[in-house]
C-alpha positions in Angstrom: 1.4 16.2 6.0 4.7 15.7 5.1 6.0 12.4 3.3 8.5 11.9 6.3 5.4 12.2 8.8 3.0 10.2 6.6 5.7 7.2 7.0 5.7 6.9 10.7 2.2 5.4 10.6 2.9 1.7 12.2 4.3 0.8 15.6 5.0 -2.7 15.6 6.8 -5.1 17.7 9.8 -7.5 16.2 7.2 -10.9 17.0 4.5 -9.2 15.3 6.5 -8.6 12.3 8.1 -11.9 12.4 4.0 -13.5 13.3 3.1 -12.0 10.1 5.8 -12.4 7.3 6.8 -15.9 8.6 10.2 -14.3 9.6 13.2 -15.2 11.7 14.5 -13.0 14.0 18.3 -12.5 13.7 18.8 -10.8 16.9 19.1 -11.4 21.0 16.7 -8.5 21.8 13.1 -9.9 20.4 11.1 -6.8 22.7 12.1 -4.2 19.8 9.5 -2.2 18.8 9.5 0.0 15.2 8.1 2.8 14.8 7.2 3.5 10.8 8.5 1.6 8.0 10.7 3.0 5.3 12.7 1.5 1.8 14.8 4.4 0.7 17.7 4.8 2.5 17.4 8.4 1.3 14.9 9.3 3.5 15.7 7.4 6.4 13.4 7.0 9.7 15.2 6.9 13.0 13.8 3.8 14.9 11.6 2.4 11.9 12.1 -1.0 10.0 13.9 -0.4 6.7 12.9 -2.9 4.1 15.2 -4.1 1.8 13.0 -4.7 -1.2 14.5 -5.7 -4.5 13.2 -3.4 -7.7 14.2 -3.1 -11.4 16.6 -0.4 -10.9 18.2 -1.0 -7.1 18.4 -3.6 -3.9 17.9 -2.3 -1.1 20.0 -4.8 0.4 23.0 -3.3 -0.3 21.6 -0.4 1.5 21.6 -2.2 4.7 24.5 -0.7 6.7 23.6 2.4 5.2 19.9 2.0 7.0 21.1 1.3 10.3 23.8 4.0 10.5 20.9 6.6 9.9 19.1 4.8 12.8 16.7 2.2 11.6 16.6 0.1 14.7 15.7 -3.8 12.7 15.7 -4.6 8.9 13.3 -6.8 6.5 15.9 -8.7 4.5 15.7 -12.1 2.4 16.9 -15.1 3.6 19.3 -15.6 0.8 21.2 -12.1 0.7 23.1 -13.1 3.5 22.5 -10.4 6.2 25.4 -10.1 8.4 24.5 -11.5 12.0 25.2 -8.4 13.9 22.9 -6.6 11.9 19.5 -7.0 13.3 17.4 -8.4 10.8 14.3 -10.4 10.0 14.6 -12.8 7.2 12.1 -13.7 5.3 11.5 -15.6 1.9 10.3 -11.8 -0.4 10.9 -9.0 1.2 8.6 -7.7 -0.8 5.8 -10.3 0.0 6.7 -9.8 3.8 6.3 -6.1 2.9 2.5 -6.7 1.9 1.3 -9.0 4.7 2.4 -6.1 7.1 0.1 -3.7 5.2 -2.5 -5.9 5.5 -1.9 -6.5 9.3 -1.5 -3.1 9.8 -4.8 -2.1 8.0 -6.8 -4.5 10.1 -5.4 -3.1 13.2 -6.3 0.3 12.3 -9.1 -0.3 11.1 -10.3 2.6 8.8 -12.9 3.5 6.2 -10.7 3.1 3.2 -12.1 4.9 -0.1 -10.3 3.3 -3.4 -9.8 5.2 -6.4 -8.8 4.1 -9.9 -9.0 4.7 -13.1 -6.9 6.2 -16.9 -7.0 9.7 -15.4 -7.9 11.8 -12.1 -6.6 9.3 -9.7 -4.2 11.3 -7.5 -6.7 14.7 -8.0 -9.8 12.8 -6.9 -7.2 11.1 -4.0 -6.7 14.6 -3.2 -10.3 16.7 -2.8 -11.5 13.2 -1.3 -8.9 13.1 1.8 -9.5 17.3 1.9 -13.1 16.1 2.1 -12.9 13.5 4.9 -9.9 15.6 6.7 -13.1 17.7 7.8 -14.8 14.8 9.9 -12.1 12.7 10.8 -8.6 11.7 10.9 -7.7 10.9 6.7 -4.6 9.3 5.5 -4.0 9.0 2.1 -1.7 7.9 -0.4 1.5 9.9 -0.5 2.1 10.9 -4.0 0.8 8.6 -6.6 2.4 5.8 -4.7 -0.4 3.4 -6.7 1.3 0.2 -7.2 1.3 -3.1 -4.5 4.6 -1.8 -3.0 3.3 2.1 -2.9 -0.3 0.9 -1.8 1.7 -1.4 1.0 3.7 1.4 2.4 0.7 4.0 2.4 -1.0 1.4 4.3 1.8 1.3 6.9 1.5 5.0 7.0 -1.8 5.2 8.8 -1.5 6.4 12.5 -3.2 4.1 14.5 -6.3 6.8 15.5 -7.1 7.1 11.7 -10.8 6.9 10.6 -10.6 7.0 7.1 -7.6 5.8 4.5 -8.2 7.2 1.0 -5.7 5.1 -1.4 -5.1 5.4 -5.4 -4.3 2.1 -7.3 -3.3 1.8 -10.8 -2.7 -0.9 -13.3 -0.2 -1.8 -16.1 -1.4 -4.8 -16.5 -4.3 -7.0 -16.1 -4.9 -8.2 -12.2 -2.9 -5.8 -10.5 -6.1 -3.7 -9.6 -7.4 -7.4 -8.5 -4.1 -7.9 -6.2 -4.4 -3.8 -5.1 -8.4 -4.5 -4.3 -7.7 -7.4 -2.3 -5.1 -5.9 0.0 -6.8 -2.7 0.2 -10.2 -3.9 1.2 -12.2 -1.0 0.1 -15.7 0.1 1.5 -15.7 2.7 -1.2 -14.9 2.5 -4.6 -14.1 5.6 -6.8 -13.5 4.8 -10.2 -12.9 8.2 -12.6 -13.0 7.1 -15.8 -11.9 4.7 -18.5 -9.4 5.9 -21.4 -6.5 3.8 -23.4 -4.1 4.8 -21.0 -1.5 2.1 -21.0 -3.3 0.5 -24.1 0.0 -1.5 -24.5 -0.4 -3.9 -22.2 -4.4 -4.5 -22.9 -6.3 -5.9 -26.0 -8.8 -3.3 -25.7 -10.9 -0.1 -23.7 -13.2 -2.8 -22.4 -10.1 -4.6 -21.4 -9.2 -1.8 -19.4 -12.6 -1.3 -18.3 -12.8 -4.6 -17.0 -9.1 -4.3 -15.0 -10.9 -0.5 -13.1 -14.0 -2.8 -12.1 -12.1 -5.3 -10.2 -12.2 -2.7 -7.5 -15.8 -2.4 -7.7 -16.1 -5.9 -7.2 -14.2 -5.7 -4.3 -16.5 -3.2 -2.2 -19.0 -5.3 -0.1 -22.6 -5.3 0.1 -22.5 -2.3 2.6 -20.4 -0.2 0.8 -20.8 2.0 -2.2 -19.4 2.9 -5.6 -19.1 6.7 -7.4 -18.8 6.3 -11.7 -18.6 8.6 -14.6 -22.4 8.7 -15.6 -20.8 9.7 -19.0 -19.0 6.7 -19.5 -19.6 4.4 -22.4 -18.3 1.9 -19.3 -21.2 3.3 -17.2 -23.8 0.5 -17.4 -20.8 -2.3 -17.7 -19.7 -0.9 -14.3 -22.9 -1.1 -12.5 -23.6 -4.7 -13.0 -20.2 -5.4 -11.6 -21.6 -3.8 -8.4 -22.5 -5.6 -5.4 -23.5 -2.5 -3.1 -25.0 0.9 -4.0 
């Protein structure tokens, strides 16, 4: 697939989106409906939702005119960055924040299998041969790139076409509780987790530190699910006890 199809994943109507981010609708025409969900202006999706999230580097909201010239039909914009009211908007508190509780609706209406993968190497390769895998027995989306942070994770999510039976996501860490925040949002029923190394080292006091972070997505795979580890792992032993399924 390419990253343009991958992104036209959710079809949602203006009072779902507004039901689940909390949102006002700045607009007379509450029946819209979106179709995908995009936050770089540069590659724009005719009749999706642009979200105007705020990063390190940009804001998307002064990309707003710019998104609904190349067609987005509604944006997700923040309360305080004063949207003009002929653009039509909904507001909410984070854009980002909004952003996630979509995913998460979005997930539970599809509804998939969804195979997590972490760890210091092999995420996006194991991401890879698993969706190949799957692809053989079902309908697989996956993480575009090595989108592995809450915002990547969050638009993969929105990604999924609706008829998908499996979601196989990588999630990554650069510091302690993001695999926690991924985990939770994700909802995993299998958990991949490569390996252990002092990638990112910086931002840990230790491997076991680090080890510790990769098992928070073990420990969010229920009873029913199941959980593939490096055998050859010092972490090995520390990662099975942190198990609750197979």
């Amino acid at each position: 697939m390419t990253e343009d199809v991958i992104l036209n994943g959710a079809s949602l109507t203006i009072e779902e989106i507004c039901r689940c981010t909390g949102g006002m609708w700045q607009s007379a025409d509450s029946a819209t409906r979106v179709n995908g969900v995009f936050t770089d202006t540069r590659t724009p999706l005719p009749g999706a939702l642009f979200a105007a999230v705020r990063g390190p580097n940009f804001d998307g909201h002064n990309f707003v005119h710019d998104a609904i010239s190349e067609g987005a039909c509604a944006v997700l914009a923040e309360k305080s960055a004063g949207i003009p009211d002929d653009i039509p908007a909904v507001l909410v508190e984070d854009t980002l924040e909004a952003l996630i509780a979509l995913a998460a609706y979005w997930r539970s209406t599809v509804n998939p299998k969804i195979v997590g993968i972490t760890g210091s190497v092999g995420k996006t390769t194991t991401k890879e041969l698993t969706a190949h895998l799957l692809g053989s027995v079902g309908a697989t989306a996956k993480t575009c790139g090595n989108w592995n942070n809450l915002l990547g994770l969050s638009k993969s999510l929105l990604a999924m076409p609706l008829k998908s039976d499996y979601g196989v996501f990588e999630i990554g860490s650069n510091h302690p509780g993001e695999i926690g925040a991924l985990a939770e949002l994700m909802e995993p029923d299998c958990a991949i987790v490569t390996n252990v190394a002092p990638s990112h080292i910086e931002f840990f006091s230790d491997e076991t530190a680090i080890a510790d972070e990769k098992a928070d997505l073990i420990r969010a795979v229920p009873e029913s699910g199941f959980v593939v580890l490096d055998a050859c792992s010092p972490f090995f032993s520390y990662m099975v006890e942190q198990a609750n399924c197979r």
